[in-house]
C-alpha positions as CSV (number, residue, x, y, z in Angstrom):
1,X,-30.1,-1.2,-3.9
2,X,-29.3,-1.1,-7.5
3,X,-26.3,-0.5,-10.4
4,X,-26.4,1.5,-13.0
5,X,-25.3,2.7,-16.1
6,X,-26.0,5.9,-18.0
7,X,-25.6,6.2,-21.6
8,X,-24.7,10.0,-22.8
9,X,-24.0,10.6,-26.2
10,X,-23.1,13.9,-28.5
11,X,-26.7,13.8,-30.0
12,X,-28.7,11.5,-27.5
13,X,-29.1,10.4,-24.5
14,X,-30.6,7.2,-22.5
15,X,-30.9,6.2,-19.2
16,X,-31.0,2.5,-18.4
17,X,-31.5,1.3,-14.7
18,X,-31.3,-2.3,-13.3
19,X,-32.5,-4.1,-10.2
20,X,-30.5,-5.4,-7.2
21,X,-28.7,-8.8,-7.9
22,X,-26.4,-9.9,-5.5
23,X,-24.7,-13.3,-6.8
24,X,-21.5,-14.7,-5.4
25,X,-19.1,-15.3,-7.6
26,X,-16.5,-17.1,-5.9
27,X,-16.4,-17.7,-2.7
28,X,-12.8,-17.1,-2.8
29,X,-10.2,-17.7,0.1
30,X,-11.3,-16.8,3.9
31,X,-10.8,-12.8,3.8
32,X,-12.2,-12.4,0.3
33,X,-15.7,-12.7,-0.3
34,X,-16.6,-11.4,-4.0
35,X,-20.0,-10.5,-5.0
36,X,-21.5,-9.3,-8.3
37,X,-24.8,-6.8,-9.3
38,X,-25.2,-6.9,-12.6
39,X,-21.7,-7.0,-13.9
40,X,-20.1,-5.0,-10.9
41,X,-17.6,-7.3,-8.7
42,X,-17.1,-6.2,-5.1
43,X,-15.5,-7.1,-2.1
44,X,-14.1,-5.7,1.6
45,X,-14.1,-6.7,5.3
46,X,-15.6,-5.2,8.2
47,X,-14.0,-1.4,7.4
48,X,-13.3,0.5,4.2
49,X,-11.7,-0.7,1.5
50,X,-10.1,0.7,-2.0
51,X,-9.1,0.3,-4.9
52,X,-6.0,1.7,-6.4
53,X,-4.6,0.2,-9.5
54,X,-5.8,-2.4,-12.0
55,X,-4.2,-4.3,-14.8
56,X,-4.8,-7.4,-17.2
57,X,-2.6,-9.8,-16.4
58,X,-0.2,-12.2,-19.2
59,X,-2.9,-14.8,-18.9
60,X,-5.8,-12.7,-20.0
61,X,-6.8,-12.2,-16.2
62,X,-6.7,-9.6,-14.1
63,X,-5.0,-8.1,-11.0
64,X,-6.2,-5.2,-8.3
65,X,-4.4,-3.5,-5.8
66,X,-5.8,-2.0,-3.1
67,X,-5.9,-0.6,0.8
68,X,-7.9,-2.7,3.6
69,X,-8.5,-1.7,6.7
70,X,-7.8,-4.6,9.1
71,X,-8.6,-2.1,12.4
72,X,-10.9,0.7,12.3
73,X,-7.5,2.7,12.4
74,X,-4.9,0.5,10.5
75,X,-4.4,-0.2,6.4
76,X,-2.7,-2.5,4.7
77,X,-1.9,-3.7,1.3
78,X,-4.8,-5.7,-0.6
79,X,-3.7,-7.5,-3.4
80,X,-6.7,-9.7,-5.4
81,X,-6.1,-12.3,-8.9
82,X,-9.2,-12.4,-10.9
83,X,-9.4,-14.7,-14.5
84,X,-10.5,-13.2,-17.5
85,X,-14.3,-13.6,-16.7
86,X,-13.6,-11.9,-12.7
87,X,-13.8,-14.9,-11.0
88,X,-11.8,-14.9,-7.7
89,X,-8.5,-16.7,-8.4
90,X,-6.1,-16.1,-5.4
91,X,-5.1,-12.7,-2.9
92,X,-2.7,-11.8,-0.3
93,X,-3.0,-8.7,1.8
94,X,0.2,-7.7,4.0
95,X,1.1,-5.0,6.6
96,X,5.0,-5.0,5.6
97,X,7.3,-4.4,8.5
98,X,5.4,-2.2,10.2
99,X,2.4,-3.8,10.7
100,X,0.9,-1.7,13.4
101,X,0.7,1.3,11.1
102,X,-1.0,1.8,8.0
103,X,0.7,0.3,4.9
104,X,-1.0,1.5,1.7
105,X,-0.5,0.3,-1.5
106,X,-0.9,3.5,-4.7
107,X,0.3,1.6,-7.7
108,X,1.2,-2.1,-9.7
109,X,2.4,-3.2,-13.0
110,X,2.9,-6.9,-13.7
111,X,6.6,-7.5,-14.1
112,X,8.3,-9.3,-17.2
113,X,8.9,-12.7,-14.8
114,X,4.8,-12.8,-14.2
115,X,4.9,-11.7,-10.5
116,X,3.8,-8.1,-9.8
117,X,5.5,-5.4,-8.3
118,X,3.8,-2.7,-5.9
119,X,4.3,1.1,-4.4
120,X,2.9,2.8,-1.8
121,X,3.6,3.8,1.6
122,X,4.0,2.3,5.2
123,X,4.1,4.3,8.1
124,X,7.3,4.0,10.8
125,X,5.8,5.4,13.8
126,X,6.9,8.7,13.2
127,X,6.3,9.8,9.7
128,X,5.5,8.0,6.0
129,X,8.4,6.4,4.4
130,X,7.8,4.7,0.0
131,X,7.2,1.2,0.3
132,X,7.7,-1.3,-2.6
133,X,6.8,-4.8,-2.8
134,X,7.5,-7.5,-4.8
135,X,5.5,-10.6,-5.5
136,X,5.7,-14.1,-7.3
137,X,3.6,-14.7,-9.8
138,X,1.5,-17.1,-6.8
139,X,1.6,-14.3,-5.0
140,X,4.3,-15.0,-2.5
141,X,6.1,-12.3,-0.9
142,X,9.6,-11.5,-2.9
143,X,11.0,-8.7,-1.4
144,X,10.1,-5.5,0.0
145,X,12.4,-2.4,0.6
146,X,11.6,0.9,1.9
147,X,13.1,4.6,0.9
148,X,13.4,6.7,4.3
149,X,14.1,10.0,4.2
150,X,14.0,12.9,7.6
151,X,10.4,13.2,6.6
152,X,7.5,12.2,4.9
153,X,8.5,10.1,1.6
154,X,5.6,8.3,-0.2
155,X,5.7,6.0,-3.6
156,X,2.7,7.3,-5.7
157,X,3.6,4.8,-8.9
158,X,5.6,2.8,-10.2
159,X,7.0,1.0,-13.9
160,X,9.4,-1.7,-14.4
161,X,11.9,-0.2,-17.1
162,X,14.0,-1.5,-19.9
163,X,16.7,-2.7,-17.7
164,X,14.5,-4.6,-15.5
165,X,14.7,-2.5,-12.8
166,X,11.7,0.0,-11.6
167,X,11.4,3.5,-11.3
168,X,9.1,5.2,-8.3
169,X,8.0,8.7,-8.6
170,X,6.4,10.4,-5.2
171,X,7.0,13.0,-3.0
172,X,9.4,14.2,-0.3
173,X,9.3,16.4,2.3
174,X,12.9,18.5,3.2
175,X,11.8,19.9,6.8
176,X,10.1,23.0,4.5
177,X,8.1,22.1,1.6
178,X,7.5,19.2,-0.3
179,X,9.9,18.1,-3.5
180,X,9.0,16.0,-6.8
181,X,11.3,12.8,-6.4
182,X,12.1,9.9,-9.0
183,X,14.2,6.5,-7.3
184,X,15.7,4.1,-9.5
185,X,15.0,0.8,-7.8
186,X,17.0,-2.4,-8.4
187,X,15.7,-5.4,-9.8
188,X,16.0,-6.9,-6.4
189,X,15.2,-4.4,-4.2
190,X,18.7,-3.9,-2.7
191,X,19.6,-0.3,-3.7
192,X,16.9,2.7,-4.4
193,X,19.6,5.9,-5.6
194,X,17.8,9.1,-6.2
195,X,17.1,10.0,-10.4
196,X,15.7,13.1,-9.8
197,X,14.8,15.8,-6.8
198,X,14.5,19.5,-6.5
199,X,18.2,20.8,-6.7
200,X,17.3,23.5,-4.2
201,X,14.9,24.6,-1.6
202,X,12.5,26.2,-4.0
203,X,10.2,27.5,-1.3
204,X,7.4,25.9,-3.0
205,X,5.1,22.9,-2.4
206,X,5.4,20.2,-5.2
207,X,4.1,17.2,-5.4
208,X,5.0,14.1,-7.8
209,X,2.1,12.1,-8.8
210,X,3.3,9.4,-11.9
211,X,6.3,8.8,-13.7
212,X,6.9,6.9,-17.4
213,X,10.1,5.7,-18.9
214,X,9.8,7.0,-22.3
215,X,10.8,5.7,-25.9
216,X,13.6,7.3,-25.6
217,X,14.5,5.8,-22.0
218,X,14.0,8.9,-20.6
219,X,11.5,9.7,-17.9
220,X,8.5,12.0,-17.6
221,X,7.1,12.9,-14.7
222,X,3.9,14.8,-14.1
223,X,2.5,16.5,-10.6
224,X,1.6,20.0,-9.4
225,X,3.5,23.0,-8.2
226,X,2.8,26.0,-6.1
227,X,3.0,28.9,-8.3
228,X,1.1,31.5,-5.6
229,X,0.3,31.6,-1.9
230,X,-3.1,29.8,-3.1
231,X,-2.8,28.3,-6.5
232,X,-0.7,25.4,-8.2
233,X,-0.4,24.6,-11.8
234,X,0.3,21.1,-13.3
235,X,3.8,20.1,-13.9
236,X,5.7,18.5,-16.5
237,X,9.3,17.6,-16.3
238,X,11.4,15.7,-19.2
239,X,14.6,13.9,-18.6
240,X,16.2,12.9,-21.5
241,X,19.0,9.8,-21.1
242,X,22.5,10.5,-22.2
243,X,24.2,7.4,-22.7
244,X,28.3,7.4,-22.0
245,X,30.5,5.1,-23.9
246,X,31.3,3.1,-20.8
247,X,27.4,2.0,-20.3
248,X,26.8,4.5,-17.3
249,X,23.4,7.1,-18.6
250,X,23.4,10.3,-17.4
251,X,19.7,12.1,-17.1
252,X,19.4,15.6,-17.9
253,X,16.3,17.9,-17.7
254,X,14.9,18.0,-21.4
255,X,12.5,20.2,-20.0
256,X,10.2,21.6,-17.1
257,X,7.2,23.1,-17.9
258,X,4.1,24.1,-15.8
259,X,0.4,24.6,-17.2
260,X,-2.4,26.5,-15.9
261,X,-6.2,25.6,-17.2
262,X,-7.6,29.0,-19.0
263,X,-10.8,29.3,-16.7
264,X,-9.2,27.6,-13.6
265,X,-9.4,29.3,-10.4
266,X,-6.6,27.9,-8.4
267,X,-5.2,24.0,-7.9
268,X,-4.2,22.8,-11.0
269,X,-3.2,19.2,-11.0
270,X,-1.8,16.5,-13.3
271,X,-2.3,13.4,-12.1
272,X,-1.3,10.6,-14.4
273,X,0.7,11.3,-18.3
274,X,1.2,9.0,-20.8
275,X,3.4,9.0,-23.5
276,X,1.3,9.5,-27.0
277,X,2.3,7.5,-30.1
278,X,3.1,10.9,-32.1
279,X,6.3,10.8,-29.1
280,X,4.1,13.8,-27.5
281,X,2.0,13.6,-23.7
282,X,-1.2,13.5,-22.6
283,X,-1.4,14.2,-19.3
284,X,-5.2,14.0,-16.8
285,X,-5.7,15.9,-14.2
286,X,-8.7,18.1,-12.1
287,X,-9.0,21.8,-11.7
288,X,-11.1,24.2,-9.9
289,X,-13.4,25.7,-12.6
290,X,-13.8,29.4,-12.1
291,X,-17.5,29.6,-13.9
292,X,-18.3,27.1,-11.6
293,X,-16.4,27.3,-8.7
294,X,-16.2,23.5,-8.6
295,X,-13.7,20.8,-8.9
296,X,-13.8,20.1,-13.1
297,X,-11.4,17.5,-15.6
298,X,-8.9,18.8,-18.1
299,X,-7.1,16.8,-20.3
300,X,-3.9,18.7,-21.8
301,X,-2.2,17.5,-25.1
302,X,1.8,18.6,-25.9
303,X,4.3,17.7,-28.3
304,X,7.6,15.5,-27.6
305,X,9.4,19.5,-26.3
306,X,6.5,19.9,-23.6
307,X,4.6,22.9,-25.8
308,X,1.4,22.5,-25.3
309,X,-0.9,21.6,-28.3
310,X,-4.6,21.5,-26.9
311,X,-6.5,21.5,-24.1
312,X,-9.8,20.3,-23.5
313,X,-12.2,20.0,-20.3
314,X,-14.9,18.3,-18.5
315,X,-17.9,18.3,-16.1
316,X,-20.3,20.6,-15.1
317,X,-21.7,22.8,-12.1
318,X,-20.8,19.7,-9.8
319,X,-17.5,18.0,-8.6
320,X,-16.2,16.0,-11.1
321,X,-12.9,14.1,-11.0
322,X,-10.6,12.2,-13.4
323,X,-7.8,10.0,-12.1
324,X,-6.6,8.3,-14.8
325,X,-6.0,8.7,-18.6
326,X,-4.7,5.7,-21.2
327,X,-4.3,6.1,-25.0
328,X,-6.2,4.1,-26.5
329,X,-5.5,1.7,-29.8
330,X,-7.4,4.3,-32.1
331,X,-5.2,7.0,-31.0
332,X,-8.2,8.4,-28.8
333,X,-8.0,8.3,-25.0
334,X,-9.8,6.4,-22.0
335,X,-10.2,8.5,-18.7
336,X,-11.4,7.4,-15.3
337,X,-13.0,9.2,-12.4
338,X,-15.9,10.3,-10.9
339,X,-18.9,12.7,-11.3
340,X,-21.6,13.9,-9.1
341,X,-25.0,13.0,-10.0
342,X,-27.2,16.0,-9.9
343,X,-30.3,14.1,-9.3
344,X,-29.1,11.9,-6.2
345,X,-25.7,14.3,-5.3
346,X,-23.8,11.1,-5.2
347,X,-20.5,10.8,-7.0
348,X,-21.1,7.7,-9.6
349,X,-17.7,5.8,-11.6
350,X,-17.0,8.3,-14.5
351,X,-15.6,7.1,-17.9
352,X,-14.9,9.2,-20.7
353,X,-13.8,8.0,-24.6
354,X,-12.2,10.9,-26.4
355,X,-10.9,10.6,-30.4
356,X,-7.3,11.8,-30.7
357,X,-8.1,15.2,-30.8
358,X,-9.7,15.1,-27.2
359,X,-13.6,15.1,-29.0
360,X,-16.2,12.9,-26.6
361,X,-16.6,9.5,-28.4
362,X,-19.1,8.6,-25.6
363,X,-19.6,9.7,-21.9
364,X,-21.0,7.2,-18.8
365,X,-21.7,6.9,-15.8
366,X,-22.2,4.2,-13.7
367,X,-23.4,3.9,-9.7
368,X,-25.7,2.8,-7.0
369,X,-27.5,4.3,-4.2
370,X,-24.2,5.9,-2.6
371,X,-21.0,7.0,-4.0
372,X,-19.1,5.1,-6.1
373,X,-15.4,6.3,-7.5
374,X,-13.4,5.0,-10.3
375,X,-9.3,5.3,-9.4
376,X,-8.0,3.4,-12.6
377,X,-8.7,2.1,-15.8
378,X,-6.3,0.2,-18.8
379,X,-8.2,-1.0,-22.2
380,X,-7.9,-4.7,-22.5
381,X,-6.9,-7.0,-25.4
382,X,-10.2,-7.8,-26.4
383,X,-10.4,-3.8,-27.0
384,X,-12.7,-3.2,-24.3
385,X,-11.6,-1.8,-20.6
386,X,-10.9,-3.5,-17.2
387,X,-11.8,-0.1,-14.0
388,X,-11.4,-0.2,-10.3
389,X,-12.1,1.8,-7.9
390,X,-14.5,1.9,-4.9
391,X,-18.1,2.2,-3.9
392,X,-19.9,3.2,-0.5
393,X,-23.3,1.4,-1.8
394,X,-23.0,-1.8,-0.2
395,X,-23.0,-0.7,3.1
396,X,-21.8,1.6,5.4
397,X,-18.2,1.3,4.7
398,X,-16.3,1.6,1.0
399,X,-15.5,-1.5,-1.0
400,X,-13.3,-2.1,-3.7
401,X,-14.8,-3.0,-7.3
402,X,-14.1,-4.2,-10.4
403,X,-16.0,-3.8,-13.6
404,X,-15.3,-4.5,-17.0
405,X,-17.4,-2.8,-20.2
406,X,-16.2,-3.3,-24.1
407,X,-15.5,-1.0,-26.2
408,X,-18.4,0.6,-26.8
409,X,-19.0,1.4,-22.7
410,X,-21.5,-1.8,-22.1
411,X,-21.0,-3.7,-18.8
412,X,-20.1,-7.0,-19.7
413,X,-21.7,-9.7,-17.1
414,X,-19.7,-12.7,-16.2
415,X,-22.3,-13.9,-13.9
416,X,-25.0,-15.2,-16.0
C-alpha cells in the first residue's frame, strides 16, 4: 500500500511515489486510533467513516468533523482535536437524541468562545430532521436543538454571525418538491425562526447547499435548481439586511440568479460560495460536461449584483469533483475534490490553486491504492492548507484523513 502525490504543472510535470509507512501517531483515546503514511493522518472503526469539515483552530491546531458508523447500518457524529503538528489531542462522537438512527454531522466552524458549533442531520424514525450541536471548547456537549419540519429537513452548513448567533442553510421538503431554506439559530439553541424559504410552491426541486453572512450582514446562499424535467442550474440568491431604527433587520432578496455552465449537459451545481474581497462571489461547484459526458469542475466568478464575470472549468474525460473553494490570501483560490486517476480508475484527493483570475497556479493529486476523496479544505496561518476528506485504501471500509501541504502543494510530515 502506498500515498502519493502528483505534481502537475502549466509547463511540466513529475510524478513522485512513496512506499507504505504506517507509524502511529498517537494512540489517542479508546475509539480513535490515528495513523500516519507519509504525511497522511487516518483513522475509523470497524465500518466506514468520513470526513466532512475541517478548520484550524485559535490555538494553531486543528478540528475535523465527520460521520462514524457505530453499526453496519447506524452513523453518528465524529468530532476529532488535532495540535498544529496532527497529533491526536481529544474527540467525542455522539448519536444525539436519536441515537438508534443515523446522526450525521455536514459542517463546523469554531465559535468566538473557543467551543465549536456543528450541523447536520439526525434521523426521527420517520424522516430527517437539521441537527445542530454545540460544544465546549473540551469538547463537552453544550446544547443541541433540532428544526422539524412535515418532511425531510437537513442542515448542510453552518456560520456563526455578527450577532453571535448562527445561520444554517439546507433543504426542505413541502410534501412536493424540495425548497432552499436559511434558519437563524440563537446563540443558545432555544429558538431556530425561518430567514429565508421558497414563498410558493414553485414545482421545482431546489436544494440549498452553503450559506455566508456577508460584509454587508447579508446572506448568500448558493445550491441548485430544476430548470427542466432533467436539468438544474446553479443558484445564487442575495439577501441584503435592512436595518429599522428600532434594531429589528429586515432581509430582502438583493437578488436571485441561476447559472448554467456553456458546455454542460444537465446538473449544474454550486456547492460552496465565498464572498471575494472585491465584495463579488466565487462560487465551486460540478457539472456534467457535454464533450465528455462526465461529471467535470467549474468555478464561476460574479460581481457584488450576481452578474457573472468569468467562468472557468476543470477535469478531463473522467469523473472529477470539487467540493470546496476558499480565497486565498493572494486573491487566488484553493479548491478541493477529487479526480479519477486514468491509470488506476481510482478517484485520488484533488487540489487545485487558481490566481485571481481562475488561471492554474498548480494542480495535484494525491492517493493510494483505492479511492481517496477530499470534502474540505481552508489555507492556514502559516499560508499553507489543512484537507479532509476520506480514503477507501486502508481497508475495506472508508476512513477519515487529514493532510496538511504548504503553500506550494508539498505534504508536510509531522511524523519524522
Amino acid at each position: 500500500m502506498y500515498f502519493r502525490q502528483i505534481y502537475i504543472f502549466i509547463i511540466t510535470v513529475s510524478i513522485f511515489t512513496t512506499g507504505c509507512q504506517k507509524l502511529v501517531n498517537d494512540p489517542g483515546g479508546e475509539d480513535t486510533n490515528i495513523e500516519v503514511d507519509n504525511g497522511l493522518s487516518y483513522w475509523g472503526g470497524a465500518y466506514d467513516d468520513f470526513g466532512h469539515g475541517v478548520v484550524q483552530t485559535a490555538d494553531g491546531g486543528y478540528a475535523v468533523v465527520g460521520t462514524q458508523y457505530s453499526t453496519d447500518t447506524q452513523q453518528d457524529l465524529m468530532l476529532v482535536k488535532f495540535s498544529s503538528t496532527l497529533v491526536f489531542e481529544s474527540d467525542t462522537s455522539f448519536g444525539g437524541a436519536n441515537s438508534a438512527y443515523n446522526n450525521v454531522a455536514n459542517d463546523l466552524q469554531q465559535t468566538a468562545d473557543g467551543g465549536y458549533i456543528l450541523v447536520g442531520s439526525t434521523f426521527n424514525g420517520t424522516d430527517d430532521d437539521v441537527w445542530v450541536v454545540k460544544y465546549t471548547p473540551t469538547l463537552s456537549l453544550s446544547w443541541q436543538d433540532t428544526i422539524k419540519g412535515p418532511f425531510n429537513d437537513v442542515g448542510n452548513s453552518i456560520q456563526q454571525t455578527l450577532d453571535g448567533s448562527y445561520v444554517v442553510c439546507g433543504t426542505s421538503h413541502d410534501g412536493n418538491d424540495e425548497d432552499i431554506m436559511l434558519w437563524k439559530i440563537a446563540a443558545d439553541g432555544s429558538t431556530h425562526p425561518i430567514l429565508y424559504s421558497e414563498t410558493t410552491d414553485n414545482g421545482t426541486r431546489d436544494f440549498g447547499n452553503y450559506a455566508q453572512q456577508t460584509y454587508d450582514g447579508g446572506y448568500i446562499i448558493v445550491g441548485k435548481s430544476q430548470t427542466t424535467s432533467n436539468a438544474d442550474d446553479i443558484r445564487l440568491i442575495k439577501l441584503d439586511a435592512e436595518n429599522a431604527t428600532d434594531g429589528t433587520v429586515t432581509l430582502t432578496v438583493g437578488f436571485d440568479s441561476t447559472y448554467a455552465i456553456a458546455d454542460g449537459v444537465y446538473n449544474d451545481e454550486g456547492l460552496f460560495v465565498q464572498q471575494t474581497s472585491d465584495n463579488g462571489y466565487a462560487i465551486v461547484g460540478n457539472y456534467w460536461a457535454s464533450g465528455y459526458g462526465q461529471n467535470n469542475v467549474f468555478v464561476l466568478k460574479t460581481d457584488y449584483q450576481g452578474t457573472e464575470v468569468s467562468t472557468a472549468t476543470f477535469g478531463g474525460g473522467f469523473n472529477d469533483f470539487g467540493n470546496c473553494v476558499r480565497q486565498t490570501e493572494d486573491g487566488g483560490f484553493i479548491i478541493v475534490g477529487s479526480k479519477l486517476s486514468q491509470a488506476t480508475t481510482n478517484e485520488d484527493v484533488w487540489i487545485l490553486k487558481l490566481t485571481h483570475d481562475l488561471s492554474t497556479e498548480w494542480d495535484y493529486t494525491y492517493g493510494g491504492s483505492a479511492d481517496d476523496i477530499g470534502t474540505s479544505v481552508n489555507q492556514t496561518t502559516d499560508g499553507g492548507y489543512i484537507i479532509t476528506g476520506n480514503t477507501y485504501s486502508y481497508g475495506n471500509q472508508s476512513e477519515i484523513i487529514l493532510l496538511k501541504i504548504d503553500g506550494s502543494g508539498v505534504v508536510q510530515d509531522f511524523s519524522n
